[in-house]
Every structure is written in structure tokens, then in C-alpha cells.
C-alpha positions as CSV (number, residue, x, y, z in Angstrom):
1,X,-8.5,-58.1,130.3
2,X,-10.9,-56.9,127.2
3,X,-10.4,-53.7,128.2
4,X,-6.5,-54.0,128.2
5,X,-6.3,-55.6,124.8
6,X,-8.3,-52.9,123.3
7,X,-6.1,-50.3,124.4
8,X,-2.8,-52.3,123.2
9,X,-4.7,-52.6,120.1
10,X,-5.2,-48.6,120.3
11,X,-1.7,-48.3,120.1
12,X,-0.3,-50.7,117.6
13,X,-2.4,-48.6,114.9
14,X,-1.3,-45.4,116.4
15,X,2.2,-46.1,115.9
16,X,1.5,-47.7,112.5
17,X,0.2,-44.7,111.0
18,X,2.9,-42.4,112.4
19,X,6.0,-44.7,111.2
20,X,4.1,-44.6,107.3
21,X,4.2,-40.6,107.5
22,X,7.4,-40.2,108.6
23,X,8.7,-43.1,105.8
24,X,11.0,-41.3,103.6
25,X,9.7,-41.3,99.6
26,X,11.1,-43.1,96.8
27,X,12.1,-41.1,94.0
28,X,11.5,-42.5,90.5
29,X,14.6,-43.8,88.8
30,X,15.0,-41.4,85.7
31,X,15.0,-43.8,82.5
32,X,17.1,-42.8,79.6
33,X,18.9,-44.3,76.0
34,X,22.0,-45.5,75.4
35,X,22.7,-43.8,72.3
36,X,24.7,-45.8,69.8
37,X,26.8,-44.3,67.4
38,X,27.0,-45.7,63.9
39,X,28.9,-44.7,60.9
40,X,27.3,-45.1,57.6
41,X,27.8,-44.7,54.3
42,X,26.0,-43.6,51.2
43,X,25.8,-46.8,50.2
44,X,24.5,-48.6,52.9
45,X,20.8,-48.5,54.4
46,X,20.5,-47.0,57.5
47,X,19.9,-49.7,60.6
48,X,16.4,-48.8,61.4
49,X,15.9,-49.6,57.7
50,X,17.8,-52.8,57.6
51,X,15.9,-54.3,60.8
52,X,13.0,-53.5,59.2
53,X,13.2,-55.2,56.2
54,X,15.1,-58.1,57.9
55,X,11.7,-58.5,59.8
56,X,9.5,-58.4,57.0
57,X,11.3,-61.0,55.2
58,X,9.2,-64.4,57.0
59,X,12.2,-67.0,57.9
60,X,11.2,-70.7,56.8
61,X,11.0,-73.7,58.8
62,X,11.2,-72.0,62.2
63,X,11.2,-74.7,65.2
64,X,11.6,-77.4,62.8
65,X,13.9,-79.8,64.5
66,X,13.9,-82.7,61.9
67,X,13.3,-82.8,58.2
68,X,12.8,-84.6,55.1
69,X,12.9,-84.1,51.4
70,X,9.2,-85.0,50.0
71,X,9.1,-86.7,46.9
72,X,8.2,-85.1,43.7
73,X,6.0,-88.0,42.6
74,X,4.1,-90.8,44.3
75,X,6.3,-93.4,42.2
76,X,9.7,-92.1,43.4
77,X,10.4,-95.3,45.5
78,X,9.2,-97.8,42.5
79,X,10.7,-99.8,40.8
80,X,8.9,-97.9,37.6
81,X,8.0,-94.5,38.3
82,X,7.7,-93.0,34.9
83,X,5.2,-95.7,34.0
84,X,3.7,-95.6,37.1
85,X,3.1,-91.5,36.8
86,X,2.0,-92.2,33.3
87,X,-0.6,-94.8,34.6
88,X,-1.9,-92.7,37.5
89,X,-2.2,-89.9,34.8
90,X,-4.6,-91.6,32.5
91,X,-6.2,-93.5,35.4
92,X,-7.4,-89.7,36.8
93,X,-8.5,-89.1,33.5
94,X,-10.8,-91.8,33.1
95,X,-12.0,-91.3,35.9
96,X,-12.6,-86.9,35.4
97,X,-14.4,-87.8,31.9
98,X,-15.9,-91.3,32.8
99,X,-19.7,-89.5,31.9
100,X,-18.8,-88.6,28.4
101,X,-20.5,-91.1,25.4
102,X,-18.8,-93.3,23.8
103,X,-19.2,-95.2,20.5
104,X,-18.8,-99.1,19.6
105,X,-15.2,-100.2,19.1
106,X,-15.8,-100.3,15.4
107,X,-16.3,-96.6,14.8
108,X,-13.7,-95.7,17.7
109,X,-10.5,-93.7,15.5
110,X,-7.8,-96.3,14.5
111,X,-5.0,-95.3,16.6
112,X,-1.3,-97.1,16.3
113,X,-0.7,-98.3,19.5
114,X,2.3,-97.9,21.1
115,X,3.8,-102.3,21.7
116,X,5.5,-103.3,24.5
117,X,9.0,-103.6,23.7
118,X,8.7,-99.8,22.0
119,X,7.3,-98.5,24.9
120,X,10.0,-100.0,27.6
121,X,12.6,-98.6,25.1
122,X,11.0,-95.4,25.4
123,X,11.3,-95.4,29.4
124,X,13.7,-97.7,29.9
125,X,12.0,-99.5,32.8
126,X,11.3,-103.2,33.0
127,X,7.5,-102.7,32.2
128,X,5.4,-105.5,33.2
129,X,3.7,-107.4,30.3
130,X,0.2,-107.4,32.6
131,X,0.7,-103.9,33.4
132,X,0.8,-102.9,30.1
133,X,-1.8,-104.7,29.3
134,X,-3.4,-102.9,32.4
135,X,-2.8,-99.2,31.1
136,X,-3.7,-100.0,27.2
137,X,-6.9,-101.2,28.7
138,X,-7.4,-97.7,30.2
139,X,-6.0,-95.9,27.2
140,X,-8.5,-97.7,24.5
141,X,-11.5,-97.1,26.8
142,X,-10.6,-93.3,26.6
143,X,-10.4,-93.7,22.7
144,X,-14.2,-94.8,22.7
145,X,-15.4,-91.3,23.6
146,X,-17.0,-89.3,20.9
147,X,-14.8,-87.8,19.0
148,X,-16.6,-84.4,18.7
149,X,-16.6,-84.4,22.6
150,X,-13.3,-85.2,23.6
151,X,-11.6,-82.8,25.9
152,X,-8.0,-81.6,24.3
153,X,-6.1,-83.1,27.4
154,X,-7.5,-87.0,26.8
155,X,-5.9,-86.2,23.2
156,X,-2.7,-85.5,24.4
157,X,-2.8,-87.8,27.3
158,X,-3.5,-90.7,23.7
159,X,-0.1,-89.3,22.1
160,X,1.6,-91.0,25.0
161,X,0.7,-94.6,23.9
162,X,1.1,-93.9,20.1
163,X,3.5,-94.6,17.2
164,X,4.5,-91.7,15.2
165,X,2.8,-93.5,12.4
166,X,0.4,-92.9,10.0
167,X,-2.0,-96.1,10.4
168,X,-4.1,-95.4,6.8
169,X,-0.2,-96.0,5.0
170,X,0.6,-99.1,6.7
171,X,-1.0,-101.4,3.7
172,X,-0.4,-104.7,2.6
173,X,1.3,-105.3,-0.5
174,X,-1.4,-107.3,-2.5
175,X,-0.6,-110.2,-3.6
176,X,0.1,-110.9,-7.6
177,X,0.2,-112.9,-10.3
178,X,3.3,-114.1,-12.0
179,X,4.2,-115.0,-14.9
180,X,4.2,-118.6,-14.6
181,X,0.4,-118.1,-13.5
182,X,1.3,-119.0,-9.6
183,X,0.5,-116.6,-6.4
184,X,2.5,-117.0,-3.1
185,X,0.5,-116.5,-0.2
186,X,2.6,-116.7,3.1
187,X,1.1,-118.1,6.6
188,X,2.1,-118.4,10.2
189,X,0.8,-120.2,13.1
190,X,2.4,-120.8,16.5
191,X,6.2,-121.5,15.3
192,X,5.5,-122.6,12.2
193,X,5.7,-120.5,8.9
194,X,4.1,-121.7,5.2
195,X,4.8,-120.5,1.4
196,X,2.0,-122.0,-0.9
197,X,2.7,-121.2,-4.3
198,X,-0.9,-121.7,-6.1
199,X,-1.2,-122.8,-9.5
200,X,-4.3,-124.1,-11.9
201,X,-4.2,-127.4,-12.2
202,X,-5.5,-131.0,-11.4
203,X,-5.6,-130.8,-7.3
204,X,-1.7,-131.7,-6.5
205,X,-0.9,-131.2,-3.6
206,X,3.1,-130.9,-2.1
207,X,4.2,-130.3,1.7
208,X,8.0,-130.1,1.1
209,X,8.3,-132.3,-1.7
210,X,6.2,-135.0,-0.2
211,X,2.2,-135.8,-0.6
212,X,-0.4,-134.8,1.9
213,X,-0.6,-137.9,3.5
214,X,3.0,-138.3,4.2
215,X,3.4,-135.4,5.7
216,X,0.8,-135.4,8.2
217,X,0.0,-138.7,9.6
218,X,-2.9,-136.9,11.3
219,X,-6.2,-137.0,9.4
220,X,-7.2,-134.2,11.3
221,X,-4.0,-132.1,10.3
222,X,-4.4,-133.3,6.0
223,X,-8.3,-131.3,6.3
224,X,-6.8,-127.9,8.0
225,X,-3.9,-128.1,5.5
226,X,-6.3,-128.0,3.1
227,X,-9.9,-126.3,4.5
228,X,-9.2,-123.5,2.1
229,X,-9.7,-125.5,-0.9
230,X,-12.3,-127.5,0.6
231,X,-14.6,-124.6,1.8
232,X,-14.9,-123.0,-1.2
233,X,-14.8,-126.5,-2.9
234,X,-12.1,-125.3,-5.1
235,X,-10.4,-128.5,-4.1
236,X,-9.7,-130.3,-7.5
237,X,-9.1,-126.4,-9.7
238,X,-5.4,-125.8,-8.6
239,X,-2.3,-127.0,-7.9
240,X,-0.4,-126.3,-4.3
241,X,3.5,-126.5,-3.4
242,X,3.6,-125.3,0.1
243,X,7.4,-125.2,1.8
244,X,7.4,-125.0,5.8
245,X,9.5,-124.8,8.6
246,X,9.2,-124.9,12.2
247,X,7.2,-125.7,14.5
248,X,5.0,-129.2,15.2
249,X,2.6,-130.6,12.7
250,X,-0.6,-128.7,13.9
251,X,1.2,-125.7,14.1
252,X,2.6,-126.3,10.1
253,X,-0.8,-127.4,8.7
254,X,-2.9,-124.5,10.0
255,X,0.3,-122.4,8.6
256,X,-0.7,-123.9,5.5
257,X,-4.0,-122.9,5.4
258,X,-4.1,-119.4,5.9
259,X,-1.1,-119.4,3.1
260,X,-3.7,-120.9,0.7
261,X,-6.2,-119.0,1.4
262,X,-3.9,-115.8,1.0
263,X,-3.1,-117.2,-2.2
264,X,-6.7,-118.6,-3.3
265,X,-7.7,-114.7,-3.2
266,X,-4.8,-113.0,-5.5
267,X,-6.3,-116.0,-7.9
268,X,-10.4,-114.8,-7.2
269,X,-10.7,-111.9,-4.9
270,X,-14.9,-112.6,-4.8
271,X,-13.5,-115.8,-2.5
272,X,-12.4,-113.4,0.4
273,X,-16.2,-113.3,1.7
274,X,-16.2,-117.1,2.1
275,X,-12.8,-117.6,3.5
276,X,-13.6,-115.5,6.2
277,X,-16.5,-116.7,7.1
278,X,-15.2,-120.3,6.8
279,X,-12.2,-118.9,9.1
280,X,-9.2,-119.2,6.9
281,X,-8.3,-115.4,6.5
282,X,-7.2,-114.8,9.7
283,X,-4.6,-115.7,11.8
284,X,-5.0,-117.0,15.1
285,X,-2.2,-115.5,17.6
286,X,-2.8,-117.9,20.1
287,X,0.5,-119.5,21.5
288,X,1.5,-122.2,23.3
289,X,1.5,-121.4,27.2
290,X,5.1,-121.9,28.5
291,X,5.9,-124.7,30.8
292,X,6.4,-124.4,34.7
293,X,9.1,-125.2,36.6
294,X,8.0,-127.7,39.0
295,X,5.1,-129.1,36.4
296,X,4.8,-131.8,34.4
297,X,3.3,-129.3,31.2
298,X,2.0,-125.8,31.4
299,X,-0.6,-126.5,34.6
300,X,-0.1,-130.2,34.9
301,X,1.6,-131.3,38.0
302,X,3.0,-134.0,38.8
303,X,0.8,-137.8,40.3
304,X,3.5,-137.7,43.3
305,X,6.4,-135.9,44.4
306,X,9.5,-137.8,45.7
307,X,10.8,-136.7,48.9
């Protein structure tokens, strides 16, 4: 049996390499190009030329299925985005030129700073009271660098919250003397808003035509009316007619006092040292916090609530 299996398999390559010389040969298939004819004209680039510059030229957004427009600023979807761009502006500085030395508020330039209502004018965006107060915080802390060392973009970035203004001409008008011997100094506190016409004389004193006392029922409220007088003990030299309006009592007799003193100093400008120390030349722009709904007062709530 071996012997017949080797001889089949004798056979089956015989014929094997017999049938591949006698296979007929494949002739290569000739390539060749279609030729395309194209008319052109003087003025127009050839193809070749016109595929190749059409190739060169990159095409934008290739496989890009969905798209959006991006925003030009961070602030596009507030509520306030000029403001907003305006704050992240100054914020970046502050932060670029936070190493730089500064000097006490007291040498720091005087600058005219821009208030609120002018500055929601200038935008026209509902600015925030707290975040201007947020971005004037930022802007004065940038006026404390030295001014020899302050980078010209912090300068420019300063116009922003400035008046066009020339702080050094904005001057009082001083107070004088007329003919009748009397100054008018003029006060305001809270509401309220005085005239004291100051006179030499014998210590009168007239709230709207009435004396001290029957004006203010308050002992408390007859010494502010008249502190002026009394610190620089100047009480009994001159005369006072004081006219007021608005306002509560406390609010009309510290009115008073700063009118006095204003007046007290057109009379003896050496007093100005002692009425500012005893507190009198200054006004005091504290107000009145508004009331709550819900509250009894400002913060004070209610004992109980009915249900």
C-alpha cells in the first residue's frame, strides 16, 4: 500500500508541472490617458494652474459637523458686560503690577473720580452701587503706586474712572463779609439743611424765629446746635439766626453746627485749627439706613409674626 501511494503521489506532481508549462501567458494590459480637450483663453489660467492653487488655498472647518459663534468677550451673556470688561481689565492689572511701591494715601495724585450716576450714564448699564464700589476699590489701589514708576497702561486704564476735570480749579468760594458785618455759612446733615447768618453781638441765638430751647426740646440737640460757639468759647461774642428745613431735629441741629462753624471762620480764620479738631468743620455723610420690608426699622424685626 506505501508503495502504491508513493507512486500516485509520483504522478500528481508530474502532471502538475506539465499543465503549468503548457498554461498559456497573460499579457499585460497596455495602460494609457484619456486625453481631455480644453479650450482656453488668454484670460483664463490654465487647469493644471487652477488645481493647483485651489489646493494650496487650506479650506476651514473641514469635518466640522456642528458650530457655534464664540463670544468676543467673557461678559457677552451679562447683564453688564462693558462694566464687567472694564472690571476684569483693571483687575488683570492689579494683579500684572501688584509688586510695584506705593505711597500713603495722602501723597497718592488727587484724581476726580468718576460717581456713580456719571458713570452708568456713560455705559448705560444698571451698575451695581457695591460693584462700583468694588472696581473704585481696585482703581484707587492702582493710584497708590509711585508715580515715577507707573507703567503708561495703569495711566490710561485711571482715565477710565475720571472726570474730565481739573481737580486744583474746583475751589470753594470763601466765605465773606457783608456789609451789615454778618457771614452766612451753610450746613447739611442727613435731610436737613442750615443758613446761620453770624453777627457780633451779645450771644442771641434764633432757630427759625424761635429761641434755642424752643426749638429743640432735646438738651442733647441745644449743645450740637451750638458746639461751635462753645468749643472755641466764643459762645457769648456773636449773634446767630440760623433758618432750616428738613429733616428731624438731630439731623437740623448738627446742620446747624457745621453752618456756624463755616461762618465762625469768614469772622476769624485762626479758629479753623480748633474747629477741626473739635469736629465741627466737616460734614458727616452718614445716612439713615433705609427700612426693610418685612421689618419693624432698618434691621429690627418684628416680637411675632401673625399667621
Amino acid at each position: 500500500m506505501a508503495t502504491i501511494a508513493s507512486g500516485l503521489r509520483h504522478a500528481r506532481c508530474a502532471s502538475s508541472i506539465a499543465a503549468a508549462q503548457w498554461r498559456p501567458s497573460i499579457l499585460p494590459r497596455s495602460s494609457f490617458q484619456l486625453a481631455i480637450r480644453s479650450i482656453t483663453s488668454d484670460s483664463q489660467k490654465p487647469p493644471s494652474l487652477e488645481l493647483e492653487a485651489a489646493e494650496s488655498v487650506p479650506i476651514p472647518y473641514q469635518g466640522v459637523t456642528h458650530a457655534r459663534v464664540v463670544p468676543a468677550t467673557p461678559s457677552y451673556f451679562s447683564r453688564e458686560p462693558q462694566f464687567n470688561d472694564l472690571y476684569i481689565g483693571i483687575s488683570k492689572l492689579l494683579t500684572k503690577y501688584n509688586h510695584l511701591p506705593t505711597v500713603p494715601p495722602s501723597e497718592a495724585p488727587q484724581m476726580p473720580w468718576t460717581k456713580l450716576e456719571e458713570m452708568r450714564a456713560q455705559m448705560g448699564e444698571p451698575i451695581k452701587s457695591s460693584h462700583y464700589a468694588k472696581v473704585m476699590r481696585v482703581a484707587k489701589r492702582l493710584n497708590l503706586i509711585e508715580p515715577s514708576l507707573r507703567p503708561q497702561e495703569v495711566k490710561v486704564a485711571l482715565t477710565e474712572f475720571t472726570r474730565d476735570i481739573n481737580p486744583f480749579l474746583n475751589m470753594p468760594n470763601p466765605i465773606t463779609i457783608d456789609k451789615f458785618g454778618r457771614a452766612v455759612g451753610v450746613g447739611k446733615r442727613k435731610e436737613s439743611t442750615a443758613r446761620a447768618f453770624v453777627v457780633e453781638g451779645t450771644g442771641e441765638i434764633l432757630v427759625n424765629g424761635k429761641t434755642l430751647s424752643e426749638a429743640f426740646g432735646r438738651v442733647h440737640d441745644r449743645e450740637s446746635a451750638v458746639w461751635a460757639l462753645t468749643a472755641t468759647e466764643r459762645l457769648d461774642k456773636y449773634n446767630v439766626w440760623v433758618l432750616v428745613e428738613g429733616g428731624g431735629t438731630t439731623g437740623q441741629a448738627e446742620a446747624i453746627t457745621l453752618a456756624v462753624a463755616k461762618a465762625l471762620v469768614a469772622h476769624e480764620p485762626a479758629l479753623k485749627t480748633a474747629l477741626r479738631r473739635a469736629g465741627c468743620i466737616t460734614r458727616d455723610p452718614r445716612t439713615v439706613e433705609r427700612k426693610k420690608h418685612g421689618h419693624v426699622k432698618a434691621r429690627k424685626m418684628p416680637a411675632w409674626v401673625k399667621r
